[in-house]
C-alpha positions as CSV (number, residue, x, y, z in Angstrom):
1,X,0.0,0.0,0.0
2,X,1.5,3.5,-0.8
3,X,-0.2,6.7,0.1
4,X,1.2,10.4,-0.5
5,X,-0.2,13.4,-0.5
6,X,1.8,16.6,-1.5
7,X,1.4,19.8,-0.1
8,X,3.9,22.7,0.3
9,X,4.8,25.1,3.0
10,X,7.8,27.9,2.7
11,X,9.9,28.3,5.9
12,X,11.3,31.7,7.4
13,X,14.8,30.4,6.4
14,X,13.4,29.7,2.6
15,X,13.1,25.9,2.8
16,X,10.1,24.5,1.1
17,X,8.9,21.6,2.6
18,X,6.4,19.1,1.4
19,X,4.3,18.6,3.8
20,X,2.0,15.4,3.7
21,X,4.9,13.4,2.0
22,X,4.6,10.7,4.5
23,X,4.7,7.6,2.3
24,X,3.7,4.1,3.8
25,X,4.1,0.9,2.4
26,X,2.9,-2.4,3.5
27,X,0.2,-3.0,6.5
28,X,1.6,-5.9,8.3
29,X,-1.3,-6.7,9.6
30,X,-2.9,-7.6,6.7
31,X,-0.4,-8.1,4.5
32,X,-0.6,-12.1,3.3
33,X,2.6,-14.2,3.2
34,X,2.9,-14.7,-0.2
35,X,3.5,-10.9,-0.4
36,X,6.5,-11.1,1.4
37,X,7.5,-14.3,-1.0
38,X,6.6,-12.0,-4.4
39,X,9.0,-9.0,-2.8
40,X,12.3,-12.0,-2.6
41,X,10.8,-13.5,-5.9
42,X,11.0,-10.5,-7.4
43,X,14.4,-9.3,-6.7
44,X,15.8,-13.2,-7.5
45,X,14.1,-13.1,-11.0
46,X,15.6,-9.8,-11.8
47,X,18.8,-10.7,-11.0
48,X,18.7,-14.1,-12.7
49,X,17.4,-12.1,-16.0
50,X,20.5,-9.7,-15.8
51,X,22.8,-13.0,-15.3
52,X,24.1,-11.5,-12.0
53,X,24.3,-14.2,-8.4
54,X,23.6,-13.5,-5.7
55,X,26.1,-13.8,-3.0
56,X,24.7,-16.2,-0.1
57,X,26.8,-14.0,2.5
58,X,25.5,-11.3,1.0
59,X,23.2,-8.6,2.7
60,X,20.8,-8.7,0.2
61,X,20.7,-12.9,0.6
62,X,19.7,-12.6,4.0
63,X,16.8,-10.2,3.3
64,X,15.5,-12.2,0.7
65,X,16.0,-15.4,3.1
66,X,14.1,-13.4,5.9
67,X,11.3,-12.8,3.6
68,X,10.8,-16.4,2.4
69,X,11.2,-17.6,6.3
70,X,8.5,-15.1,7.6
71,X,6.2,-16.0,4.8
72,X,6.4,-19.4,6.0
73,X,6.3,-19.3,9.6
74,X,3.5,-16.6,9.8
75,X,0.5,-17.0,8.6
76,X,-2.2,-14.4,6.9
77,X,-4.5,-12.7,9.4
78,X,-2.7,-13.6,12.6
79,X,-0.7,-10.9,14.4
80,X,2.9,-11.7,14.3
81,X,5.1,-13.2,17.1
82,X,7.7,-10.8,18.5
83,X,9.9,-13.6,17.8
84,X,9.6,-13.1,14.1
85,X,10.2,-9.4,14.6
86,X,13.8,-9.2,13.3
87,X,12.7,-11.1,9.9
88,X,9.5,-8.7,10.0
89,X,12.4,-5.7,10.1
90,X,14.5,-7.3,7.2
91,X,11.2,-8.0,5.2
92,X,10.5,-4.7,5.2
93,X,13.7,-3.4,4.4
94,X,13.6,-5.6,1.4
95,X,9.7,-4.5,0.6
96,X,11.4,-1.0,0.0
97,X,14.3,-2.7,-2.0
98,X,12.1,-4.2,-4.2
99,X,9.9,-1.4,-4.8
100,X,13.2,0.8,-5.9
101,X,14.5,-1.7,-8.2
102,X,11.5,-2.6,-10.3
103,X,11.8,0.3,-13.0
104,X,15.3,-1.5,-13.7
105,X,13.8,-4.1,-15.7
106,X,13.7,-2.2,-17.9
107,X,16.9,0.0,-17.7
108,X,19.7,-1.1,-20.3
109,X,22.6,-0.3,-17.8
110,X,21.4,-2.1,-15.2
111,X,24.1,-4.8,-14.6
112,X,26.3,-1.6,-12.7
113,X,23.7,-0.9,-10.3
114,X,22.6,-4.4,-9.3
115,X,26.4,-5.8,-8.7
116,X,27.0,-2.6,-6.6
117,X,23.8,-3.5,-4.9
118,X,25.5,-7.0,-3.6
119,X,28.9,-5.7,-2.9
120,X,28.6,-4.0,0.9
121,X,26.0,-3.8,3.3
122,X,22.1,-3.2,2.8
123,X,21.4,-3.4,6.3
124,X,19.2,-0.4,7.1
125,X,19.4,-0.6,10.8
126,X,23.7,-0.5,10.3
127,X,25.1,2.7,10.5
128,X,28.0,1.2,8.6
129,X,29.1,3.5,5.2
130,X,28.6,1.3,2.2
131,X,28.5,1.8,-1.6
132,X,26.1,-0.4,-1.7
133,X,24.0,1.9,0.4
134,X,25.6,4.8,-1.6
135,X,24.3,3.1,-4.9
136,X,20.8,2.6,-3.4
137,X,20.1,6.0,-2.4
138,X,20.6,6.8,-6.1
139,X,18.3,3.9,-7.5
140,X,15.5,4.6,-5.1
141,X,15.4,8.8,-5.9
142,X,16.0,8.4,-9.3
143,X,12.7,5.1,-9.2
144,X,10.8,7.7,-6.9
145,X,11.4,10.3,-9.7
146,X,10.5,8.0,-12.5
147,X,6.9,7.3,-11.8
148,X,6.1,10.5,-13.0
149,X,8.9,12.1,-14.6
150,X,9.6,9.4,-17.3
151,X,12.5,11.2,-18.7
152,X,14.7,10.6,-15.5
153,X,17.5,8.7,-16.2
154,X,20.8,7.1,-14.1
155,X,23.4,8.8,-15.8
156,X,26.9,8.7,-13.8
157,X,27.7,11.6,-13.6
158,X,26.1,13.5,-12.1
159,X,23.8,10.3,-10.7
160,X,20.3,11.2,-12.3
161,X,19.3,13.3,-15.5
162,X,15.6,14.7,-15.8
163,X,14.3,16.7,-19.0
164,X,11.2,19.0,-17.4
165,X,9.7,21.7,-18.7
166,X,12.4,22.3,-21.7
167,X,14.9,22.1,-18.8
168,X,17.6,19.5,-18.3
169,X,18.3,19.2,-14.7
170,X,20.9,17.0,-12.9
171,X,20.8,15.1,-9.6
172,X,23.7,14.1,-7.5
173,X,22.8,11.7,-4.6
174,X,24.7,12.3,-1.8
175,X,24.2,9.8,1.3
176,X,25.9,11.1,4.3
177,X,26.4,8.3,7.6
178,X,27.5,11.5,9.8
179,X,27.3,14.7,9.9
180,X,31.0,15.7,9.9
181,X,32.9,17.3,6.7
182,X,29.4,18.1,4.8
183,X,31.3,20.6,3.0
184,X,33.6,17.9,1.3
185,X,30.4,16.4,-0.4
186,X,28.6,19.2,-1.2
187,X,32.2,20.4,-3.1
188,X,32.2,16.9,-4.7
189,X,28.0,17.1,-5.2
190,X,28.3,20.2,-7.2
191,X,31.6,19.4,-9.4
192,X,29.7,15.9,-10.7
193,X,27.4,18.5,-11.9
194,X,29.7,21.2,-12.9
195,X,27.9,23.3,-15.7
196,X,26.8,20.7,-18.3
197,X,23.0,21.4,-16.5
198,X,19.9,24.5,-17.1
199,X,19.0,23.1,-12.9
200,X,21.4,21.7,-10.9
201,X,19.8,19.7,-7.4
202,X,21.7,17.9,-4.8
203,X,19.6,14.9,-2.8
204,X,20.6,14.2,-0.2
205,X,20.0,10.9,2.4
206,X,20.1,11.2,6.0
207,X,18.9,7.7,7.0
208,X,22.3,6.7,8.6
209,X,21.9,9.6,11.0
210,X,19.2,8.8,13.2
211,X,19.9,6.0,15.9
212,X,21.0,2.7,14.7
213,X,19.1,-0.5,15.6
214,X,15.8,1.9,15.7
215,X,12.5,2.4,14.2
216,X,10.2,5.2,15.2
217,X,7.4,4.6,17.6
218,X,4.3,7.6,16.8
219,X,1.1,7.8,18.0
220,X,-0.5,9.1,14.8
221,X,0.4,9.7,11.2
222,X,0.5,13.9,12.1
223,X,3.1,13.0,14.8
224,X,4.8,10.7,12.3
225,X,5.3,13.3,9.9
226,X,6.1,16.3,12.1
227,X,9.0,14.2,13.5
228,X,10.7,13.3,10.4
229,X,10.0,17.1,8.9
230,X,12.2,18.3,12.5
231,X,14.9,15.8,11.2
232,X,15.0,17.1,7.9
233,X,14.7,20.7,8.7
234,X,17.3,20.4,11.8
235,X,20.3,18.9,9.2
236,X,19.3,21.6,6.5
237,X,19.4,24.2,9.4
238,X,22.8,22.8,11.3
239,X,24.6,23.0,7.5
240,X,22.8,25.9,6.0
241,X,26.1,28.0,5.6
242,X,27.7,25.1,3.3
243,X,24.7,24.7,1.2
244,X,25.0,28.7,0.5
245,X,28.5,28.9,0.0
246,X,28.3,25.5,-2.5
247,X,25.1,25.9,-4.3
248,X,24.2,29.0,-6.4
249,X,21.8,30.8,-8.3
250,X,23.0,30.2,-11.3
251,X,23.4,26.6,-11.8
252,X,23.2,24.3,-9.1
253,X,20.3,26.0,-6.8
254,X,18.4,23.0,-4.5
255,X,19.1,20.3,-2.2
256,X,16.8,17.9,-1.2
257,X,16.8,15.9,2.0
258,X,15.4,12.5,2.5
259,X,14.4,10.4,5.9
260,X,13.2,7.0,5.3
261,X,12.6,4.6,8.6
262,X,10.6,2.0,9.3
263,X,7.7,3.5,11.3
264,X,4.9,2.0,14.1
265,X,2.1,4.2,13.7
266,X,-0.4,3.4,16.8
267,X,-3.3,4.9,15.2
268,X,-2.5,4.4,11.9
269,X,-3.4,2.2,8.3
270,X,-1.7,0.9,8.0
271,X,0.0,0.9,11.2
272,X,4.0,0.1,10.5
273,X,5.7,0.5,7.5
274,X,8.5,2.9,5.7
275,X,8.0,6.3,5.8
276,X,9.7,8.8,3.6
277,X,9.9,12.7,4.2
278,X,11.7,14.8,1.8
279,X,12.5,18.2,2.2
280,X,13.5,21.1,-0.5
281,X,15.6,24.0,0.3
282,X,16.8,26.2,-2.5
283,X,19.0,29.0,-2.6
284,X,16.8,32.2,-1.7
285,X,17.6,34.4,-4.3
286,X,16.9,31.7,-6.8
287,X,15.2,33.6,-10.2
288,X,11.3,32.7,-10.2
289,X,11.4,30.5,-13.4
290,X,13.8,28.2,-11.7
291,X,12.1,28.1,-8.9
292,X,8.8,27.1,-10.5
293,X,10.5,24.5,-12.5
294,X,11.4,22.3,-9.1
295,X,8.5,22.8,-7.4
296,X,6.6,21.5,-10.3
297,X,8.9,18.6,-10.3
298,X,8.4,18.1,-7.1
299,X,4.8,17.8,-6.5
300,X,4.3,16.0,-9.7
301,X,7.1,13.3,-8.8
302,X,5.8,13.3,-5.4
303,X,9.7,12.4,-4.6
């Protein structure tokens, strides 16, 4: 199950944030086993049509073994045991997995991306770097920006390519796993984009700096959201003078931030999942036309 809904709200400090961007995916309790079978199904078969193995030591093994494990030992309709919690964890970590890589079918140059995939960790809950993290972060914006804007491509560099609105506009993903030497990557951010673009955006993922081993606990979905909007909005804030002195209004003018954790909503439908915030702040003095341009993108893409 995946519900978004997109509205927009401009700060004092000229962030615009999406607000309602909550995304959730999966109800487990009413999600059937099979679904969780499909999701490691899914992932095998696209890898067995690219002619790439699996590693069994690898990360994403284990989460497709979780998956097939839970969908045996838990059956549709019945709560599940707290013992089965950790494979719940990994099933849903591969849920989002799955969802990200299912526009490569039918990407060319996908061989790159998947082998990265299998080469580091893809454990969620580790605060470990990893390219294989690194190369996720890019799949996953550039799949979230596909499902609208079908011009969006994986082009290395900068990471992702999007014609919009007679603009070409390019995306470096940047995953940070702390919150030291920001500066470095926003240098390295905007010389993968360099001059070649009309728009130049830098997306950013924070996942790895929230507390490892930890989902969220919320009593509602407003709660929810205003909780990962404070995360997003507290990074932009803490690193506001690098994005100003790296990005500018001529070229590279936005960066986007991106929380994504698995979520228990006590109120909510359904009630845990993975939730996504993202969170747009561009330079202030940005011309209107640009400006117009992402937010467009934006609320289309529903990113």
């Amino acid at each position: 199950m995946r519900r978004t809904k997109v509205t927009w709200e401009k700060t004092a400090e000229g962030i615009w944030a999406p607000i309602g961007s909550v995304t959730d995916n999966w109800n487990a309790a009413t999600l059937s086993s099979s679904e969780f079978r499909e999701n490691a199904q899914s992932i095998t078969r696209l890898y067995g049509d690219s002619n790439i193995t699996i590693p069994t030591e690898s990360d994403l093994a284990l989460l497709i073994r979780s998956a097939n494990e839970l969908s045996e030992k838990w059956r549709p309709n019945e709560p599940i045991p707290g013992d089965l919690s950790e494979l719940l964890f990994r099933a849903l970590h591969l849920n989002r997995i799955a969802i990200a890589l299912e526009p490569l079918r039918h990407f060319s140059g996908r061989s790159k991306y998947l082998s990265d995939l299998i080469g580091g960790t893809l454990d969620f809950f580790d605060r470990t770097p990893s390219h294989a993290k690194d190369t996720f972060w890019e799949i996953e914006f550039w799949s979230s920006l596909l499902k609208q804007a079908n011009t969006a491509k994986l082009i290395d560099p900068p990471d992702i390519v999007v014609q919009w609105k007679n603009h070409s506009l390019g995306i470096a993903c940047k995953k940070f796993y702390s919150e030291k030497h920001v500066q470095n990557k926003m240098s390295e951010a905007v010389r993968q984009i360099a001059n070649t673009y009309d728009i130049g955006i830098v997306a950013i993922n924070i996942d790895d700096l929230a507390p490892s081993d930890k989902y969220l606990q919320r009593p509602d979905q407003s709660t929810l959201q205003s909780t990962l909007i404070a995360m997003n909005r507290k990074f932009l804030s803490d690193h506001e003078r690098h994005f100003r002195r790296y990005l500018s209004t001529l070229r590279c003018c936005c960066v986007v931030v991106s929380t994504a954790l698995i979520a228990d909503v006590k109120t909510g439908s359904p009630k845990l999942g993975n939730a996504t915030q993202r969170t747009a702040w561009m330079i202030p003095d940005v011309d209107s036309r640009k400006r117009a341009v992402i937010k467009e993108l934006f609320d289309v893409a529903t990113i």
